[in-house]
C-alpha positions in Angstrom: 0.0 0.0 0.0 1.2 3.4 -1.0 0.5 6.8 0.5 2.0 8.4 -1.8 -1.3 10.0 -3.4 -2.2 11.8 0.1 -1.1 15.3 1.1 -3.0 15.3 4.3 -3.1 12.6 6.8 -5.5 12.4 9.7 -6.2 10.1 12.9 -8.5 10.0 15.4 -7.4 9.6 19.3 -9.3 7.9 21.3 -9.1 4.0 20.6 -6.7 4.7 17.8 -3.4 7.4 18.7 -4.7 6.6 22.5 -6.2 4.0 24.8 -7.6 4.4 28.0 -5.5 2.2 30.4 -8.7 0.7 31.8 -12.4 1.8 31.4 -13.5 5.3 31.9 -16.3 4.2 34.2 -13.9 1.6 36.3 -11.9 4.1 36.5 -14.1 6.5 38.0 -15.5 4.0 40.1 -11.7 3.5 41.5 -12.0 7.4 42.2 -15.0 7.5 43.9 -13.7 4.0 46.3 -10.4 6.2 46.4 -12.6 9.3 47.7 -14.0 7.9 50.3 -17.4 8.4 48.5 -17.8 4.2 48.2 -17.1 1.2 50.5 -17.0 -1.9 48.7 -16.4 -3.9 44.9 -20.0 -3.7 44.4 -20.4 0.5 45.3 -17.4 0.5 42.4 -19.5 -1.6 39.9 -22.3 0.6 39.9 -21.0 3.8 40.1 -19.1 2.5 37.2 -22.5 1.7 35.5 -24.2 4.8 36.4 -21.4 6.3 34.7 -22.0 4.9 31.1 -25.8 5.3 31.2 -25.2 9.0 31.7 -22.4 9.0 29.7 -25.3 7.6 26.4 -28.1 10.3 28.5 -25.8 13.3 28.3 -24.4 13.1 24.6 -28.2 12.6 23.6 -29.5 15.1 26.0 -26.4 17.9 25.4 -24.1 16.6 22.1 -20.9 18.2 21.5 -19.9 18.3 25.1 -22.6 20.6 25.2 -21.8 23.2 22.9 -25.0 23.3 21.3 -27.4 23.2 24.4 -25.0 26.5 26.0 -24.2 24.1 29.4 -20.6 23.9 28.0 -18.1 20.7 28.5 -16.7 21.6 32.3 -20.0 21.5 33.1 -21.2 18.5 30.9 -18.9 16.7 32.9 -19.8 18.2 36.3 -23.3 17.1 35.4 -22.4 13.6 34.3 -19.8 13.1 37.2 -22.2 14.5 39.7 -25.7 12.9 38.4 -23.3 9.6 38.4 -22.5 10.0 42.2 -25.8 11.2 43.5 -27.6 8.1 41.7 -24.7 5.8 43.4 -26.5 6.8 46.5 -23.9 9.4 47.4 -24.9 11.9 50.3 -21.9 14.9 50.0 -22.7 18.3 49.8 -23.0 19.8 45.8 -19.2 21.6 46.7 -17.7 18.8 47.6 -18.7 16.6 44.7 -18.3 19.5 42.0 -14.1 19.4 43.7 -14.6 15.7 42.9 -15.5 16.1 39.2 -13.1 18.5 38.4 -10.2 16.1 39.8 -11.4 13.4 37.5 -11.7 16.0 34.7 -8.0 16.5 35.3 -7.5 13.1 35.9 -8.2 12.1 32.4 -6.4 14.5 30.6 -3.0 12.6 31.8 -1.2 9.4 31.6 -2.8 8.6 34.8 -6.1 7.5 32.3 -4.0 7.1 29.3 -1.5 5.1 27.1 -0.3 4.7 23.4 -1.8 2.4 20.9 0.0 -0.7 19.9 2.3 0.9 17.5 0.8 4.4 17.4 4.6 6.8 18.1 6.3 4.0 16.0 3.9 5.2 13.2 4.0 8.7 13.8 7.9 8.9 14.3 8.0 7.1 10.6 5.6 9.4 9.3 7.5 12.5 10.7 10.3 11.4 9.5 9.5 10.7 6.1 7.7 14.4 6.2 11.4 15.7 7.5 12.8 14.2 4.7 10.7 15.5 2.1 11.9 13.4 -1.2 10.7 10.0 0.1 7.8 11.6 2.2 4.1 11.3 0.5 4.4 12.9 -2.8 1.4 14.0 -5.2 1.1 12.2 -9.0 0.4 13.9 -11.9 -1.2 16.9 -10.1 1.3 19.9 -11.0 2.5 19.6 -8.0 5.4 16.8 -7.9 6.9 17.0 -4.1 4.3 18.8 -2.8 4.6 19.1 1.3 2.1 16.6 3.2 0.3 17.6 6.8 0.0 15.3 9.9 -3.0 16.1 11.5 -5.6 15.2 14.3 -9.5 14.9 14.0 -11.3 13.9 17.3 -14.6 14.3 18.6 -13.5 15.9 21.7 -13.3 18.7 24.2 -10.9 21.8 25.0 -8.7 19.5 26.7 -7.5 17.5 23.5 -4.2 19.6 22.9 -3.3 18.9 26.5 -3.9 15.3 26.4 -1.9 15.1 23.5 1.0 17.5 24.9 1.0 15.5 28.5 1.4 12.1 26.1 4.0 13.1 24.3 2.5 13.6 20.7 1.4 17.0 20.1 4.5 17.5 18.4 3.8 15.3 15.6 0.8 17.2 14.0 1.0 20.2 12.1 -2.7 20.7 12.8 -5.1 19.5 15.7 -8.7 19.8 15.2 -11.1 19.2 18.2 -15.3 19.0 17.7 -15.9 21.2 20.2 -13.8 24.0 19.4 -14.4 23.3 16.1 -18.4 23.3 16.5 -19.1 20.3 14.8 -18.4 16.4 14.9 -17.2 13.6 13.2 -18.8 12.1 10.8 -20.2 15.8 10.0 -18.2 16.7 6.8 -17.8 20.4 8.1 -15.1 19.0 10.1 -13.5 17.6 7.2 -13.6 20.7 5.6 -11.9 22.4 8.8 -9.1 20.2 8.5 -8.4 20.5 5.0 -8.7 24.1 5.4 -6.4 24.0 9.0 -3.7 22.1 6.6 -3.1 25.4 4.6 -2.5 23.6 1.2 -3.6 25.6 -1.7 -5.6 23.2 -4.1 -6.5 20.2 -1.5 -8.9 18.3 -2.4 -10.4 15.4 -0.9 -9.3 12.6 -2.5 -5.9 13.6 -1.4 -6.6 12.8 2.4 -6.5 10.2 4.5 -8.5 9.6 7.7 -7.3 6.6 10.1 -9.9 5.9 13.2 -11.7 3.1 15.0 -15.1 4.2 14.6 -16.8 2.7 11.5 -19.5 5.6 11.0 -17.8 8.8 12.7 -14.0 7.9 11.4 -13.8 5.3 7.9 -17.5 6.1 6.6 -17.8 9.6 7.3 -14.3 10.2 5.6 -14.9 8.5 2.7 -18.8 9.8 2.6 -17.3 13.5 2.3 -14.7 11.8 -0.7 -11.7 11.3 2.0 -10.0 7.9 1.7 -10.4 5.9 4.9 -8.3 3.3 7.2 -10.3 1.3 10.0 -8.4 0.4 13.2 -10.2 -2.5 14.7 -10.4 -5.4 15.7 -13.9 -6.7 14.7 -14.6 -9.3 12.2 -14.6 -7.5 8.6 -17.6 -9.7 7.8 -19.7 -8.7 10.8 -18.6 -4.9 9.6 -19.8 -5.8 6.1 -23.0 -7.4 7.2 -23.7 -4.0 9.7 -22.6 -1.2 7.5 -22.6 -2.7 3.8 -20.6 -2.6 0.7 -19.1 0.8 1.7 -16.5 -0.9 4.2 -13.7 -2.1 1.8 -12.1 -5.1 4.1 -8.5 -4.4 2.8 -9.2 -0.9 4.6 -9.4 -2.6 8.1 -6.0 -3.5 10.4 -6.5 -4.6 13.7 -3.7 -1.9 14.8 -1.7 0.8 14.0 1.3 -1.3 14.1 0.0 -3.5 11.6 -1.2 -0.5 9.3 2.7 0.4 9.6 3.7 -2.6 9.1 1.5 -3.1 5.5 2.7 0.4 4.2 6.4 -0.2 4.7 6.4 -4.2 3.6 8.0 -4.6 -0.3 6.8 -1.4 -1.8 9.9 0.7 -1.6 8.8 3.8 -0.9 6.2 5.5 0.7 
């Protein structure tokens, strides 16, 4: 597989650049216990479960981390972590539980909740270097425009903290652009965002069929790239044919890796170039 046609080149984070080192709602179900807020295995288990039901309630109820519905995203999250508490049967005061959901807030913006994908910096070191490089990097065919520079960029259905997260795990310096839904006021698979990013690579003459999107999600990330004329790659690990049989014709199977590493591994195997 070539990238050579591609002058931008986009991923997702969460599930795909990033992984969370267990699951958000054990995790703050380990706070909570940690807190003094629970008392026992089965307290964790359900905060843990109140958590992703009003995790499902609060992106229907307020999407966009609530940019749309004016609540904005500390306070998404004050209202999720909260709501998630006070259903657990929790008794504390409002203060003391709004301190609470702003430690987890920070909490989750660090390598405390966090840790690279299998072979997600091996990917983006060979990609940065290959950009560095410039003669072997991505180059454009046939377009006028022989050698033309290629962008490494970001595209996540996220909050304001996304260029921290990425800073605090060591990968902000990869990407010449970083594009966030809620700063950018729309969401994956909304093809404004696409259009942000193309525009946010500041290549005169980009069009879509020169970018590539690689995420985990097969509507937000592979189908809304390639619905808006992007190319997509699909990071998971689910059965192409159960894919196929969900989503249709549209998912091409030799689009799907079940990792980073082995995405890497397929672009650099016998083609001599990239």
């Amino acid at each position: 597989m070539s990238l050579s046609r591609f002058r931008v080149i986009t991923f997702d984070v969460t599930d795909t650049l990033l992984q969370f080192r267990t699951s958000p709602g054990k995790q703050f179900g380990e706070v909570g216990e940690m807190l003094g807020l629970l008392g026992s295995g089965s307290d964790r288990n359900q905060l843990s479960a109140k958590y992703k039901a009003n995790w499902h309630r609060m992106n229907r109820a307020h999407p966009n981390f609530g940019l749309k519905t004016n609540i904005g995203w500390e306070n998404w999250w004050r209202q999720l972590i909260v709501g998630s508490f006070r259903e657990s049967g929790a008794q504390e005061p409002d203060e003391k539980l709004f301190r609470i959901a702003d430690h987890v807030v920070d909490i989750f913006k660090t390598s405390t909740s966090w840790q690279h994908c299998f072979g997600s910096v091996e990917l983006l070191n060979y990609l940065k270097l290959k950009q560095q490089i410039g003669t072997k990097g991505p180059r454009i065919k046939n377009d006028g425009n022989e050698g033309a520079p290629f962008k490494i960029g970001v595209i996540s259905n996220f909050d304001l903290r996304l260029e921290t997260l990425l800073r605090n795990m060591k990968l902000f310096q990869y990407f010449d652009f970083v594009i966030g839904s809620y700063e950018a006021g729309c969401t994956k698979p909304d093809p404004e965002i696409f259009i942000k990013a193309m525009e946010a690579s500041k290549i005169a003459d980009l069009q879509p069929s020169q970018c590539l999107h690689i995420g985990n999600t097969p509507r937000n990330d592979y189908l809304g790239a390639k619905q808006f004329g992007w190319h997509g790659i699909l990071i998971t690990e689910r059965d192409p044919k159960e894919l196929r049989a969900k989503y249709g014709d549209a998912i091409n199977e030799k689009d799907i890796f079940s990792s980073l590493y082995e995405f890497h591994k397929k672009i650099t195997s016998g083609e001599g170039q990239l």
